[in-house]
C-alpha positions as CSV (number, residue, x, y, z in Angstrom):
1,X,-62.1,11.5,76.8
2,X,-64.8,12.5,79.7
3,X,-63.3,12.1,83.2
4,X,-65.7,11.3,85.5
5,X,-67.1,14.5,88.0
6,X,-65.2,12.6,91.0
7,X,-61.9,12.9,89.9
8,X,-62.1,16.6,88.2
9,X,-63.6,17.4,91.8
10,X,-61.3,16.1,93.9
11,X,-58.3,17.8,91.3
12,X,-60.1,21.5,92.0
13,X,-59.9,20.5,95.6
14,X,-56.3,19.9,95.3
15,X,-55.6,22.5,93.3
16,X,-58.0,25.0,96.3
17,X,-56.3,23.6,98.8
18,X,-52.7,24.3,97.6
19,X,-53.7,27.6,96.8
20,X,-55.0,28.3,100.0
21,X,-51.7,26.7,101.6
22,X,-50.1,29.0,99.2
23,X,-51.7,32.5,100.3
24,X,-51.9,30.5,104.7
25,X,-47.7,30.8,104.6
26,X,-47.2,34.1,103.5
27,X,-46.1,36.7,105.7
28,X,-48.7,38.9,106.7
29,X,-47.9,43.1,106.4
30,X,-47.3,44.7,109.3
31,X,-49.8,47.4,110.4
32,X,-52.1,46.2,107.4
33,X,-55.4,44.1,108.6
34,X,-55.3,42.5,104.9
35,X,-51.7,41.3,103.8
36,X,-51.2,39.3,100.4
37,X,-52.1,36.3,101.7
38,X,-56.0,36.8,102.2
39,X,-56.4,36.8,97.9
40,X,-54.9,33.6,97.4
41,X,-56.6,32.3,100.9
42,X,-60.1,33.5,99.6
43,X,-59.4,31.8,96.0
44,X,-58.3,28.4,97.7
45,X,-61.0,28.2,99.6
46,X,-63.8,28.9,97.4
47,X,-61.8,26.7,95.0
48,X,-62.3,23.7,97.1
49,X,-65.6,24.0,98.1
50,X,-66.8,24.1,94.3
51,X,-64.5,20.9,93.5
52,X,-66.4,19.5,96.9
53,X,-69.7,20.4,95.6
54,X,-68.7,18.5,92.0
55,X,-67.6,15.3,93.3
56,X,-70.8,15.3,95.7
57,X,-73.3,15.7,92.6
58,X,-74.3,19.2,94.5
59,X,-76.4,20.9,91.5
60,X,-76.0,18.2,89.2
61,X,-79.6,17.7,89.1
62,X,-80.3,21.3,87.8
63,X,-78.8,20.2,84.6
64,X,-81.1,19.4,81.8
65,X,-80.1,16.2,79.3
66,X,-79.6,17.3,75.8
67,X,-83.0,15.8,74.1
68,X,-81.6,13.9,70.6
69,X,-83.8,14.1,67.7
70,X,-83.8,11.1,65.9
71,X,-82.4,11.4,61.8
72,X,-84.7,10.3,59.1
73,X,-83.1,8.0,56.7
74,X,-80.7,10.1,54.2
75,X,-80.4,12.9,56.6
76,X,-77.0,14.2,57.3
77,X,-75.9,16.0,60.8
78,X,-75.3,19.6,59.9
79,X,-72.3,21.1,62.4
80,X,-73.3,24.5,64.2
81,X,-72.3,27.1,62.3
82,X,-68.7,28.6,62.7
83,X,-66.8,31.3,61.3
84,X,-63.3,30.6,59.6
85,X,-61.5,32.2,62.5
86,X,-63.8,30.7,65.0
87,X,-60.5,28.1,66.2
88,X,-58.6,31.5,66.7
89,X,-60.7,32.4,70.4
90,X,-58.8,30.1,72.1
91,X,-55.6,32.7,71.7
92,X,-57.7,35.7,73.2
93,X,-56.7,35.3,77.1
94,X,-53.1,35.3,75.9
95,X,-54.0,38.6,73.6
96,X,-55.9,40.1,76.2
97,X,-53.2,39.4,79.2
98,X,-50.6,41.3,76.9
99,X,-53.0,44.1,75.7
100,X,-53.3,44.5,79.5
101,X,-49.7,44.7,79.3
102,X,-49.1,47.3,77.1
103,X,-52.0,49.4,77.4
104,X,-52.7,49.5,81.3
105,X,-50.3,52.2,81.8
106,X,-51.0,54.7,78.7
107,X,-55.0,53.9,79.0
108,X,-55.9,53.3,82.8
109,X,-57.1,49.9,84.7
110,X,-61.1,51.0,84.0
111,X,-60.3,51.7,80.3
112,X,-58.7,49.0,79.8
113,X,-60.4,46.5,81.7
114,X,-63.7,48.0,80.1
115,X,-62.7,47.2,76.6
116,X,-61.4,43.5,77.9
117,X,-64.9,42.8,79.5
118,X,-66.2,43.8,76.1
119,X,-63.9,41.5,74.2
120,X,-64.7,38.7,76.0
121,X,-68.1,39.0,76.6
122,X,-68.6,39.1,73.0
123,X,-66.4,36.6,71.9
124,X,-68.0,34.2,74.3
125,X,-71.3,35.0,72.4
126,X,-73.1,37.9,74.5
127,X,-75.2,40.3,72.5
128,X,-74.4,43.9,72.5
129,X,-77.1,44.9,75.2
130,X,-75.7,42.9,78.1
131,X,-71.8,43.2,77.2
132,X,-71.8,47.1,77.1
133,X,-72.9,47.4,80.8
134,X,-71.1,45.0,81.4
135,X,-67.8,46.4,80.9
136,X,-69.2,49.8,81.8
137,X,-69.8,48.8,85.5
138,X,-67.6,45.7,86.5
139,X,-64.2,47.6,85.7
140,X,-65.2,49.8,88.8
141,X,-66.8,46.8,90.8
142,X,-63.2,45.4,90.0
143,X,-61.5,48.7,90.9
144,X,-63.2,49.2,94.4
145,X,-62.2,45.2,95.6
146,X,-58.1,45.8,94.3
147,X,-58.1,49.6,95.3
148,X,-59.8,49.5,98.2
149,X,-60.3,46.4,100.2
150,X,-56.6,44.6,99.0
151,X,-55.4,47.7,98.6
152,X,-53.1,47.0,95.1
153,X,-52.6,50.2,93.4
154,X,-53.8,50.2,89.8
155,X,-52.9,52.5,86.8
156,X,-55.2,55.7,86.9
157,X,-54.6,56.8,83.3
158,X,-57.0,58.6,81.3
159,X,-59.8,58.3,83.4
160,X,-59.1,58.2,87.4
161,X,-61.2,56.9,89.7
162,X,-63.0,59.8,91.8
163,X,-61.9,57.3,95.1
């Protein structure tokens, strides 16, 4: 079933919009020029203007129509191919949320976030040359924005951060 772009745009801009509602009540920290509700405000926001640019066709036009190659007679559609466990990707968030779990204490947030960048830029088909620095450099990137800006103190572990 394809929903059209107008309804799945106007339910991100719902969905933004609470979430910015969300993040606009809470209470903002004392003494602190960024409080818990700027994350959730940013999110909303940006939320809702992408669910505003889908229902108003912004960028649509950028996207290229699949070309269909007409089958000879006798000729049978061959499927992409797929690997047995191929169905089984759809369980890696879950996996990766409670390696995180587990592992985020004992390994550090840049370890650990290193090796989930490289899970799932591989399983979502990346080769090895852009997945590597990939989850070399956005762990930090990642690091800098939570440690620094929001100030949300992550595990250090076996490698701290020299900030």
């Amino acid at each position: 079933m394809r929903l059209p772009d107008s309804v799945t745009g106007s339910f991100l801009v719902a969905l933004g919009a609470a979430a910015a509602y969300g993040g606009w009540i809470l209470p903002p920290v004392p003494g602190q020029p960024v409080g818990p509700n700027v994350f959730p405000l940013v999110i909303g926001t940006g939320l809702a203007l992408c669910g505003l640019a889908i229902v108003f066709g912004i960028g649509h036009s950028f996207e290229e129509e699949e070309e269909l190659i007409p089958l000879e007679h006798g000729q049978a559609v061959s499927p992409p191919p797929q690997g047995k466990l191929y169905g089984l990707r759809a369980l890696l968030p879950p996996a990766l949320l409670l390696f995180y779990v587990f592992a985020a204490d004992r390994l550090g947030f840049i370890i650990t976030a290193a090796i989930m960048v490289y899970v799932t830029t591989t399983a979502l088909g990346a080769k090895w040359k852009l997945a590597l620095p990939l989850a070399a450099l956005s762990p930090f990137a990642i690091h800098l924005i939570f440690g620094k800006l929001l100030r949300v103190p992550l595990p250090a572990g076996l490698l701290p951060t020299p900030w």
